[in-house]
Residue frames as qw, qx, qy, qz and C-alpha x, y, z in Angstrom:
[[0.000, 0.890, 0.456, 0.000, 0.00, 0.00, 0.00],
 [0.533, 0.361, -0.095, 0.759, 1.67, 2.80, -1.25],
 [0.329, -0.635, -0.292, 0.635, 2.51, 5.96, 1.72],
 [0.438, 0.316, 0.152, 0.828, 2.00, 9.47, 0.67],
 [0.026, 0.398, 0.251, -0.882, 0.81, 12.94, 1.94],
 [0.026, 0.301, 0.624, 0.721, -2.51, 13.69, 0.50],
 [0.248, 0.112, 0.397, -0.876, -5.77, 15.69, 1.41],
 [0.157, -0.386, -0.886, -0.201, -9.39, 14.65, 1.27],
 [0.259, -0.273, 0.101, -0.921, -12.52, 16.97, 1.82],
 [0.056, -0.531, -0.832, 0.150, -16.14, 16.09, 3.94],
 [0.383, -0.031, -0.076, -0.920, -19.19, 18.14, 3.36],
 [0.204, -0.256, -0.911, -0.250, -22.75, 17.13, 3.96],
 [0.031, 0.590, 0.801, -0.098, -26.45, 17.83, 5.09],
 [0.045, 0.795, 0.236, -0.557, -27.04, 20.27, 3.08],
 [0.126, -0.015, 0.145, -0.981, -27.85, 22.44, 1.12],
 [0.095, 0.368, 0.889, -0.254, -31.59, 22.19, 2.48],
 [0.066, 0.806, 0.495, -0.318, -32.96, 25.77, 1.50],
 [0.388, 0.835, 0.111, 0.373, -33.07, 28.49, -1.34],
 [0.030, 0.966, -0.207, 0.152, -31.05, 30.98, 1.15],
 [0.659, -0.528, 0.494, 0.206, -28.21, 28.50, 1.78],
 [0.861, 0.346, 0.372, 0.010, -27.67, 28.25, -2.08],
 [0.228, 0.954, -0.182, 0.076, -25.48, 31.16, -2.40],
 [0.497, -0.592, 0.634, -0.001, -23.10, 29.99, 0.38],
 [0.844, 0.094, 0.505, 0.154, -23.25, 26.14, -1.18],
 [0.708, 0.696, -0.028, 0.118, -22.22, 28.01, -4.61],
 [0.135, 0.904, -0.341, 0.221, -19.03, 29.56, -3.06],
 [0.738, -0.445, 0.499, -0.087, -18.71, 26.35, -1.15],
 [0.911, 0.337, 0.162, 0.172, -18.14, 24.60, -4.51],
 [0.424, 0.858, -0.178, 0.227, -15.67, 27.29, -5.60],
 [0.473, -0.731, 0.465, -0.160, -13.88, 27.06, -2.33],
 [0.875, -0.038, 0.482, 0.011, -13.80, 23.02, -2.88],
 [0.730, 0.677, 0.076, 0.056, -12.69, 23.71, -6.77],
 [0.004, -0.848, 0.457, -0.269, -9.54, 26.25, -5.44],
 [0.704, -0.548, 0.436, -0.121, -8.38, 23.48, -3.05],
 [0.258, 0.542, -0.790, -0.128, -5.78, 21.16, -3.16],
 [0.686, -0.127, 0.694, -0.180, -7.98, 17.77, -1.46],
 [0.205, -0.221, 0.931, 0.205, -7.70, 14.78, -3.81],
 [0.144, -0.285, -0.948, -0.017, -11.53, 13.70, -3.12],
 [0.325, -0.209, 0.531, -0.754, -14.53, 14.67, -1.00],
 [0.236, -0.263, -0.934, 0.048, -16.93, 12.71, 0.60],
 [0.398, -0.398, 0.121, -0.818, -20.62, 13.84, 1.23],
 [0.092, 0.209, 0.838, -0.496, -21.96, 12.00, 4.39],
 [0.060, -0.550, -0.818, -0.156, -25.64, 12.64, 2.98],
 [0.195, 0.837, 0.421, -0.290, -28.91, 14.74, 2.98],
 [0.424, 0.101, 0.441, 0.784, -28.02, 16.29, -0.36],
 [0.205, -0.325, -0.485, -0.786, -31.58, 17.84, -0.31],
 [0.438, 0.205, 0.673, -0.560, -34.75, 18.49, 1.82],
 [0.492, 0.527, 0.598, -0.351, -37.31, 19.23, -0.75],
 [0.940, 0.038, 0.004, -0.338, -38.25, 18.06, -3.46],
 [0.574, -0.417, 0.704, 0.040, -36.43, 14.18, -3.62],
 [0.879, 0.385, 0.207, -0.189, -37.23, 13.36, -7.18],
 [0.759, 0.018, 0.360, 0.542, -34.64, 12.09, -9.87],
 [0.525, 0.603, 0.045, 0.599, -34.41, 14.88, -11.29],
 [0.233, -0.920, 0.251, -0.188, -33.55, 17.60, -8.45],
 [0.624, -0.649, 0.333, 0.279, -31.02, 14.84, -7.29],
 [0.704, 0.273, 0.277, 0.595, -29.17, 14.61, -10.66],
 [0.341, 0.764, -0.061, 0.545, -29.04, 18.33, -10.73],
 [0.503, -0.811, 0.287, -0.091, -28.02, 18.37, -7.01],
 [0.799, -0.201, 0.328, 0.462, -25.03, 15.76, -8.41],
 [0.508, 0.725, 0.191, 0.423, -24.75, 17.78, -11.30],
 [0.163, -0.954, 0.088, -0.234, -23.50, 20.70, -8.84],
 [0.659, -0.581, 0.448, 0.166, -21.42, 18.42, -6.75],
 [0.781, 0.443, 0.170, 0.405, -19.59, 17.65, -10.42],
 [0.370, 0.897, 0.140, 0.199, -19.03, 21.03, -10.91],
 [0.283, -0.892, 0.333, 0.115, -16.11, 21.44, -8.36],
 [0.622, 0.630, -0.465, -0.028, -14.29, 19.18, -10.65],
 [0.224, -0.531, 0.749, -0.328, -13.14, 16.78, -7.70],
 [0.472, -0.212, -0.852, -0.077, -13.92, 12.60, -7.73],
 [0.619, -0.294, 0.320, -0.654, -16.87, 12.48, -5.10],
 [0.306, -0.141, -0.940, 0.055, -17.67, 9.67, -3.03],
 [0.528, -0.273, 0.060, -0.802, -21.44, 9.45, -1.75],
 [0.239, -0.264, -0.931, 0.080, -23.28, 7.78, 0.97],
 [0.208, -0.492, -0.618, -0.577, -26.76, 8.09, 1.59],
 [0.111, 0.238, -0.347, 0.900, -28.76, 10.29, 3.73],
 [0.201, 0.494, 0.813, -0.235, -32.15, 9.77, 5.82],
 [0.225, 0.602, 0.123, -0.756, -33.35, 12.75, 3.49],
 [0.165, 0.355, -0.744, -0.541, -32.79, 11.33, 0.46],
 [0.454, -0.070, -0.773, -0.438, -35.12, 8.60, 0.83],
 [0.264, -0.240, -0.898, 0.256, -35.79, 7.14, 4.12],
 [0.132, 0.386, 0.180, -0.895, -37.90, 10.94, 5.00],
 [0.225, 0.055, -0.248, -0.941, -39.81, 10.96, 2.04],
 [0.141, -0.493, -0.858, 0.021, -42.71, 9.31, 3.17],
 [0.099, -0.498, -0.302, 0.807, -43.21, 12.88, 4.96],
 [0.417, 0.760, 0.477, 0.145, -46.38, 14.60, 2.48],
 [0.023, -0.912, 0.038, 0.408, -43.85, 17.67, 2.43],
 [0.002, 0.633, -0.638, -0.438, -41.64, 16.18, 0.09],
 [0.265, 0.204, -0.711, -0.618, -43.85, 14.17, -1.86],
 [0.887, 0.085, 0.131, -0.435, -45.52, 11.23, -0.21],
 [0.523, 0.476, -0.693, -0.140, -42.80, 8.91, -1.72],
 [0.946, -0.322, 0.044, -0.001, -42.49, 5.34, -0.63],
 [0.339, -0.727, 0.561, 0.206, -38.52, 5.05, 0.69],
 [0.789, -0.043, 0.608, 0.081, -38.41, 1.86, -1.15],
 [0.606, 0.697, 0.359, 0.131, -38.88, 3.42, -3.98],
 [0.010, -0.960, 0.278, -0.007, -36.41, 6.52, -3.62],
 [0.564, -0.608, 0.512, 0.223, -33.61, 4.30, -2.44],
 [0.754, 0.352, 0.468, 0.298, -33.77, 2.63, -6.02],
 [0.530, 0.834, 0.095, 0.119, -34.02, 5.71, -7.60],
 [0.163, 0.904, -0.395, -0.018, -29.99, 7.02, -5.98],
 [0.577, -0.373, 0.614, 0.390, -28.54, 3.71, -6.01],
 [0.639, 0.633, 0.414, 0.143, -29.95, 3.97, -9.95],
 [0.112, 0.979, 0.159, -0.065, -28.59, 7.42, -9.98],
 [0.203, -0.927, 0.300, -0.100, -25.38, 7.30, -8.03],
 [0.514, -0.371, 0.773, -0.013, -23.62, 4.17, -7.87],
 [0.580, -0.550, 0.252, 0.545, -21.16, 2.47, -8.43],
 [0.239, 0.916, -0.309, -0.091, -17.96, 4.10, -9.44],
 [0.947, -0.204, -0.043, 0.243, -15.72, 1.15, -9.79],
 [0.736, 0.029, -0.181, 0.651, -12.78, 4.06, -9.57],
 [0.018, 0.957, 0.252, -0.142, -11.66, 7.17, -8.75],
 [0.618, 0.699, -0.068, 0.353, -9.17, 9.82, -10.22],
 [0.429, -0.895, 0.008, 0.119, -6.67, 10.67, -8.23],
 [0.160, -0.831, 0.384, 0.369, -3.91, 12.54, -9.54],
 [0.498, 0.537, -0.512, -0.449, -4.24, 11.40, -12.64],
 [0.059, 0.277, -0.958, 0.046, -4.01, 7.87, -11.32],
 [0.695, -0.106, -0.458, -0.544, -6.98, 5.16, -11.14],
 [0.006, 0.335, -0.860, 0.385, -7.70, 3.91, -8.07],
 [0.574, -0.333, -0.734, -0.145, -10.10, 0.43, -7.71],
 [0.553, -0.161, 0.317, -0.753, -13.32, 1.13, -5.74],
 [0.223, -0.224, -0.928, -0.196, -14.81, -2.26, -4.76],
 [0.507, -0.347, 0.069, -0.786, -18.39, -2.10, -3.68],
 [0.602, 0.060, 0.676, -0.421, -20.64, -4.55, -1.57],
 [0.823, 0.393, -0.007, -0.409, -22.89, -5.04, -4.24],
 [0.280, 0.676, -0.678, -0.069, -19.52, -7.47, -5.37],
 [0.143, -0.114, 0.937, -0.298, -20.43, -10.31, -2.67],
 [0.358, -0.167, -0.761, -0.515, -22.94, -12.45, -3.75],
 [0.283, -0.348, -0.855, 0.261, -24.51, -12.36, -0.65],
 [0.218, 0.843, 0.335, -0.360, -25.62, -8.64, -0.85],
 [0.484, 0.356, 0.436, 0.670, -25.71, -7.70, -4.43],
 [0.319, 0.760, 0.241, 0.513, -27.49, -4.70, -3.98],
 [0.318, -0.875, -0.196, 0.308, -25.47, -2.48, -2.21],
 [0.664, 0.395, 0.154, 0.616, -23.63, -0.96, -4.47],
 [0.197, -0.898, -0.123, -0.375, -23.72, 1.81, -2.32],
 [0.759, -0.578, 0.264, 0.143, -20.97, 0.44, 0.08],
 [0.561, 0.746, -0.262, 0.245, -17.69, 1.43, -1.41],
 [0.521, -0.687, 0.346, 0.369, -13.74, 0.83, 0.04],
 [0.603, 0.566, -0.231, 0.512, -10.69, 1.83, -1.58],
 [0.736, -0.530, 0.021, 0.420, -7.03, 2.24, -0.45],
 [0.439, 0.791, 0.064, 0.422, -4.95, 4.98, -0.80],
 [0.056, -0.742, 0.385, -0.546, -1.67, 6.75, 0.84],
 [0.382, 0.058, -0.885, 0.261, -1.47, 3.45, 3.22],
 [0.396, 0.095, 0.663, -0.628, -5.05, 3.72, 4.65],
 [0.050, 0.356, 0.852, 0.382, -8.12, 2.19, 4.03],
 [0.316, 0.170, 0.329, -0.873, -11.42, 3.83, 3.51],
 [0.073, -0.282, -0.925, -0.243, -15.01, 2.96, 3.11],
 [0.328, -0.243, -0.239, -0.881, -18.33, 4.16, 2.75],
 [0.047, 0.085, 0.939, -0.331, -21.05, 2.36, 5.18],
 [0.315, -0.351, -0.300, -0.829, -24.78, 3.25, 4.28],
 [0.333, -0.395, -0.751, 0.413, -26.19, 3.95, 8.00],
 [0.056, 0.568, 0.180, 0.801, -28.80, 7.00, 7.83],
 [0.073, 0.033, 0.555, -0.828, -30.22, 8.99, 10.81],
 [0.702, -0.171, -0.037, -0.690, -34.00, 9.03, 11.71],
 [0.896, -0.134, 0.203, -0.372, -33.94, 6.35, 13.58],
 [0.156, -0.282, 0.883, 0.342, -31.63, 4.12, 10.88],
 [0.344, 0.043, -0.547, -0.762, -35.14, 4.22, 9.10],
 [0.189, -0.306, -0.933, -0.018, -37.06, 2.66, 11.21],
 [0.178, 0.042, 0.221, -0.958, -39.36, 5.81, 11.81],
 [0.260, 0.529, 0.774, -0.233, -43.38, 5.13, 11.97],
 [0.146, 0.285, -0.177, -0.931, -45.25, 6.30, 9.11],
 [0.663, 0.170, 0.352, -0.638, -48.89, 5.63, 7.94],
 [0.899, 0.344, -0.173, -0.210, -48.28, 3.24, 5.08],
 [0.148, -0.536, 0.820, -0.135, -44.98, 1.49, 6.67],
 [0.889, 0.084, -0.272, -0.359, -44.82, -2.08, 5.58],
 [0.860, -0.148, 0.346, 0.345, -43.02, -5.45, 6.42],
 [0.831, 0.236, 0.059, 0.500, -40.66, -4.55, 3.79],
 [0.016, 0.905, -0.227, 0.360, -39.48, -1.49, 5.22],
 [0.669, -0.655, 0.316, -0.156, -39.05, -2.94, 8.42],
 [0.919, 0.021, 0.212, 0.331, -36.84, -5.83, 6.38],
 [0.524, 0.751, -0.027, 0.401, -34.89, -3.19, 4.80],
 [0.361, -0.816, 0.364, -0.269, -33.78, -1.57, 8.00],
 [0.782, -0.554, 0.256, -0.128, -32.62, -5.17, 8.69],
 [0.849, 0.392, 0.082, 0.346, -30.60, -6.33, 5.44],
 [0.570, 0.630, -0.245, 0.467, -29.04, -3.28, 5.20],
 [0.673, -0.653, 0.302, -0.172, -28.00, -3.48, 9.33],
 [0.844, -0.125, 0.421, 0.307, -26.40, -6.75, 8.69],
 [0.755, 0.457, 0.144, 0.448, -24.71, -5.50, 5.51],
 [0.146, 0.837, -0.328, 0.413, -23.19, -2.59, 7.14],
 [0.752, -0.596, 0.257, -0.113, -21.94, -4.76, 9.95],
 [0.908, 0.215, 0.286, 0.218, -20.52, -7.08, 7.36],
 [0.517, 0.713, 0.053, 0.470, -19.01, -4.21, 5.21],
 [0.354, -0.864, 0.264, -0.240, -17.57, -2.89, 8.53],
 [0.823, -0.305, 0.431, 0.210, -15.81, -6.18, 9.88],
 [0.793, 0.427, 0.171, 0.400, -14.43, -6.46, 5.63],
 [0.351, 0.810, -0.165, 0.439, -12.81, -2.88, 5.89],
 [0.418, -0.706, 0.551, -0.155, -11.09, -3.64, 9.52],
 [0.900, -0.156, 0.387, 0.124, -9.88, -6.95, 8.26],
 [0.600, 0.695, 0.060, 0.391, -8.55, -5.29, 4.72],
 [0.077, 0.833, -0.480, 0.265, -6.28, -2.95, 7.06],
 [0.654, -0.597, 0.464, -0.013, -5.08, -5.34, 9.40],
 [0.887, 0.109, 0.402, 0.198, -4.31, -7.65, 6.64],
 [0.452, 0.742, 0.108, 0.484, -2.70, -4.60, 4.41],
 [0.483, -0.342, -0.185, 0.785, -0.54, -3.45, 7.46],
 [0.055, 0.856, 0.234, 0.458, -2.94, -0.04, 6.59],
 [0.202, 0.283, -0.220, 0.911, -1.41, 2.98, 8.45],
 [0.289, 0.059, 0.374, -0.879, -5.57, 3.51, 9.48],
 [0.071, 0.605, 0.770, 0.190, -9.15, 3.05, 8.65],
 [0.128, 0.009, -0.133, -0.983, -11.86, 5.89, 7.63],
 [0.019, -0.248, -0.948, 0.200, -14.90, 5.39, 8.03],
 [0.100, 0.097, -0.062, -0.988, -17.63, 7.40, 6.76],
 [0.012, -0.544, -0.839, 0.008, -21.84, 7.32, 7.12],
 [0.067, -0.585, -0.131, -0.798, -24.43, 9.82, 7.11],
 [0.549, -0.664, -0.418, -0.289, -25.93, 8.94, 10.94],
 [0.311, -0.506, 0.552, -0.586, -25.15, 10.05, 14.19],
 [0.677, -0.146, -0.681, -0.238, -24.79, 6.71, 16.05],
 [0.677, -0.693, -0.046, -0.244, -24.65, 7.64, 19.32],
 [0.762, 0.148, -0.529, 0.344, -20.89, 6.73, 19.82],
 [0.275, -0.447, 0.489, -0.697, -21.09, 8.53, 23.44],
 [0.571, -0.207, -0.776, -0.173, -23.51, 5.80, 24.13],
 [0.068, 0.093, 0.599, -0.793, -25.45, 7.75, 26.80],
 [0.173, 0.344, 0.920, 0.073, -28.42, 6.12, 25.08],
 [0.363, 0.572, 0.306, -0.669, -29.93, 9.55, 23.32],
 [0.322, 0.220, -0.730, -0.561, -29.53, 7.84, 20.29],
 [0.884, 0.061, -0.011, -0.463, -32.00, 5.12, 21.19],
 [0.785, -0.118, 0.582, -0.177, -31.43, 1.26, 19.95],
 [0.692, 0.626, 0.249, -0.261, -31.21, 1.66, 16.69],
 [0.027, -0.881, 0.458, -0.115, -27.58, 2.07, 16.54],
 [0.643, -0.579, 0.487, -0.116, -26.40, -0.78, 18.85],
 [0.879, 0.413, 0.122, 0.208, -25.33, -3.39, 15.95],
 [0.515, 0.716, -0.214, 0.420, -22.92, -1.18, 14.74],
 [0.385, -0.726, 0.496, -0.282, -21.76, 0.18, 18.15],
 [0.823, -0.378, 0.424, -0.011, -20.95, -3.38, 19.08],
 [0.906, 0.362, 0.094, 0.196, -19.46, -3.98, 16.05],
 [0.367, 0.783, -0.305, 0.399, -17.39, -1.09, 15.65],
 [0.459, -0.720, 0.408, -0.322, -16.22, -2.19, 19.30],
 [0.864, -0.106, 0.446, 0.205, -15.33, -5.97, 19.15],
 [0.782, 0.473, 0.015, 0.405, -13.18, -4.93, 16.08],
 [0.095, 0.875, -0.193, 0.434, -11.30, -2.12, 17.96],
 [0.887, -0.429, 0.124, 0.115, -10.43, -5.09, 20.64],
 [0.832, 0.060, 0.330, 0.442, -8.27, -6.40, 18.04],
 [0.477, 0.694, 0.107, 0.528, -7.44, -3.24, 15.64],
 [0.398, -0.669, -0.236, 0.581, -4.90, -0.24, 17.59],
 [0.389, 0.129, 0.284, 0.867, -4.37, 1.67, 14.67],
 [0.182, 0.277, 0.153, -0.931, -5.95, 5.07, 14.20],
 [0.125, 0.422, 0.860, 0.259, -9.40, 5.06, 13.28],
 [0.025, 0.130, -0.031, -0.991, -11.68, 8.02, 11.85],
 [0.157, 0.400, 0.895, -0.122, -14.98, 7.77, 12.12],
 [0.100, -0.046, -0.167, -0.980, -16.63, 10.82, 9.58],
 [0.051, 0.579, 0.810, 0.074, -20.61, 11.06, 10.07],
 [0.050, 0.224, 0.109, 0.967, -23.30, 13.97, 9.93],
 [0.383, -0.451, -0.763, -0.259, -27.00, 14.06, 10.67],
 [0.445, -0.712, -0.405, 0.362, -26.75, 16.22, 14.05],
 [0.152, 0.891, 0.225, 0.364, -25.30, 19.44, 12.17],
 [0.509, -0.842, 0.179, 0.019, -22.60, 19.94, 14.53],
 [0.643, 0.602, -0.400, 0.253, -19.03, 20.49, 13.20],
 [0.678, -0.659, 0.291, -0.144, -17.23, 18.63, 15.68],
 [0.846, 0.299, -0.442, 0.009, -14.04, 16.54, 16.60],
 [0.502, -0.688, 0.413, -0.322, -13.38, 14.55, 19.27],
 [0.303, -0.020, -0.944, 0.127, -12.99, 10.47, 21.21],
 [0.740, -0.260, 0.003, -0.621, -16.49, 10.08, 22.16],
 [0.793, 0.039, -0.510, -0.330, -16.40, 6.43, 21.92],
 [0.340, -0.510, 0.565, -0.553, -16.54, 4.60, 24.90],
 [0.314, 0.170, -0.931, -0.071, -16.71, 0.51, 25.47],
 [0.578, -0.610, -0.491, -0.230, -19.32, -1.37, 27.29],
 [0.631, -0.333, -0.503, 0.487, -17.40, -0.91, 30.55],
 [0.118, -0.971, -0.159, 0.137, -17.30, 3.14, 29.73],
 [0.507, -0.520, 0.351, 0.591, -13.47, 3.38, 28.82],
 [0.327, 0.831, -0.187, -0.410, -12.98, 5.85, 26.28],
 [0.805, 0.309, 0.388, 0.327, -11.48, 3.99, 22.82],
 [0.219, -0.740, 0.206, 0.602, -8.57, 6.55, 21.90],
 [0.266, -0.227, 0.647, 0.678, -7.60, 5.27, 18.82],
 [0.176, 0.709, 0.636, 0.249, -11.35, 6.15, 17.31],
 [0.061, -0.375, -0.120, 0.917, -11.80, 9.86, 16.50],
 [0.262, 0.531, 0.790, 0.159, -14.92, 10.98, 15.34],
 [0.089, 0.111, 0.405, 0.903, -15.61, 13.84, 12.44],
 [0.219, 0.672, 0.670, -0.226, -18.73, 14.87, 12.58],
 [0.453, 0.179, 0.377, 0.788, -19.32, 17.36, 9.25],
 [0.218, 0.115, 0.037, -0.968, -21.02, 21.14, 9.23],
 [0.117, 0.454, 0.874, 0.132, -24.99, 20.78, 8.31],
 [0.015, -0.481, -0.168, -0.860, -27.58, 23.54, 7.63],
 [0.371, 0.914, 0.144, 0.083, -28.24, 26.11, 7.99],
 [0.261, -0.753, 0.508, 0.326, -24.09, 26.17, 8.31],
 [0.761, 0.637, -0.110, -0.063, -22.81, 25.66, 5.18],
 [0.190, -0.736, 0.648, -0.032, -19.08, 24.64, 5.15],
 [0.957, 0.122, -0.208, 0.162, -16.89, 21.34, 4.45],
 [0.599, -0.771, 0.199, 0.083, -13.91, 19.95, 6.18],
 [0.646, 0.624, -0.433, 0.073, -10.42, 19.38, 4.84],
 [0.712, -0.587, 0.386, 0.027, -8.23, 16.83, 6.17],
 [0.047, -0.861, 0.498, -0.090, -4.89, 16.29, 5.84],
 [0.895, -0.376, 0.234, -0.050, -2.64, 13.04, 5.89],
 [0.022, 0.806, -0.590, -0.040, 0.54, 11.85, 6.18],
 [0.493, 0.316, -0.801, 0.122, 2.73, 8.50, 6.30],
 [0.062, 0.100, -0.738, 0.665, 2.65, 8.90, 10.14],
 [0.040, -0.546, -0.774, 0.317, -1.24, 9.44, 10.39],
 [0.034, 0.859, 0.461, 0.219, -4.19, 12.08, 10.09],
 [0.450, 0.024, -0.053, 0.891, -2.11, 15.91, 10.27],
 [0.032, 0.146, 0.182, -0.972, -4.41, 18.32, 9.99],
 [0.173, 0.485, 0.777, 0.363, -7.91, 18.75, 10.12],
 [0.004, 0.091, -0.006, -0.996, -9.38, 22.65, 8.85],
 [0.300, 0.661, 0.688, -0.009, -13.24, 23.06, 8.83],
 [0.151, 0.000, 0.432, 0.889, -14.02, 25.60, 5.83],
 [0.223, 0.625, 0.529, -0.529, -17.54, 27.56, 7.19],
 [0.111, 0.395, 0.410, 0.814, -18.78, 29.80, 4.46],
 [0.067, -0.521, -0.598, 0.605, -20.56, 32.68, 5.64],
 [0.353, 0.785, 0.494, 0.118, -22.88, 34.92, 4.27],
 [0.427, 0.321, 0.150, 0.832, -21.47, 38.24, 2.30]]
């Protein structure tokens, strides 16, 4: 796995509203000027409306800064639109339309070089997530996980069916799976780290105001940090709070140092983060607010 200094942006929930569209333009420009490799949006590309065509012209935009994006999905994007303010949509039906929309990229450009994106959707055991992406790059690994907020979609809503409720549960077990595959790919690739990158708040404080809905993953992302001491970054969004700390904390309460967790601007703060990395590990990370003129 080859070592090198390189940068990598995060941006996500948002933009949600006509007066945050100015900022989001100058956010692109900002993103366009830079020197990151990538960015990654952590989700909610959109409140309102959620059809196929507002989100192709909401990807269309994220094109425009001329950087390789990597997307994972957002509880706005689909699981929400049941909500008559943004259509009435059945989720089931939305989630088709951005894995139709968005996915997969089986690479991405970086510096002129091609680097292999495997998805999920690759294991015959869940084909369709083609939303679940890792690649390796600069001796870490990174990966996309598709865990959204509301709940992890298991909100109540007047036409909820059995197959919602199964959805919540496939794609549970396939982000567990696609979790354990990207901490076994570094250990086995002597990786430098792991990334990690979703649209939900999961509650890694685990002072239970996240609910239940969560706890899979928590436990997962814990039995694998037993065994894993390298540095681990954990990027998510959904709570709008540009933050970075070591929340994470084991069943017993002992704080898990080698997790740090990103958490990316959201509206009505516009803004994306740049981070920074070296040989040695994660160097610098700069959040990039945009404020109004």
């Amino acid at each position: 796995m080859t070592e090198r200094k390189f940068s990598f942006g995060v941006f996500g929930d948002g933009p949600y509203f006509p007066e945050e569209q100015d900022r989001f333009e100058r956010l692109l420009e900002d993103v366009r000027r830079s020197d990151i490799d990538w960015w990654i949006h952590i989700g909610d590309l959109l409140w309102n409306p959620c059809t196929d065509d507002a989100l192709e012209e909401r990807l269309a935009q994220l094109r425009s800064a001329a950087k390789p994006l990597v997307y994972t999905p957002g509880d706005n994007e689909w699981t929400d639109t049941h909500d008559e303010r943004v259509g009435a949509h059945d989720p089931l039906d939305r989630l088709s339309g951005i894995r139709r929309i968005f996915f997969c990229n089986p690479s991405l450009e970086v510096r002129g070089e091609a680097v292999e994106v495997r998805c999920q959707s690759s294991d015959e055991r869940f084909p369709e997530f083609c939303e679940n992406a890792r690649w390796e790059y600069g001796g870490f690994v990174f990966a996309t996980v598709h865990v959204v907020g509301s709940n992890n979609g298991r909100a109540m809503f007047a036409s909820r069916t059995a197959a919602h409720d199964e959805e919540v549960e496939r794609r549970t077990t396939a982000a567990v799976q696609w979790i354990d595959d990207a901490f076994a790919t570094a250990a086995r690739g002597n990786a430098r780290g792991l990334v990690l990158a979703m649209h939900a708040n999961i509650g890694l404080e685990r002072d239970g105001s996240r609910g239940d809905a969560f706890d899979r993953i928590l436990e997962d992302l814990e039995n694998n940090l037993l065994y894993y001491s390298k540095p681990v970054l954990v990027i998510h969004g959904d709570s709008h709070t540009h933050r970075t700390d070591n929340p994470f904390r084991d069943r017993s309460g002992r704080i898990m140092t080698n997790l740090t967790r990103l958490e990316a601007f959201g509206s009505p703060d516009i803004g994306w983060v740049r981070v920074v990395v070296a040989a040695d590990g994660i160097k610098e990370i700069e959040p990039r607010l945009i404020l109004e003129e």
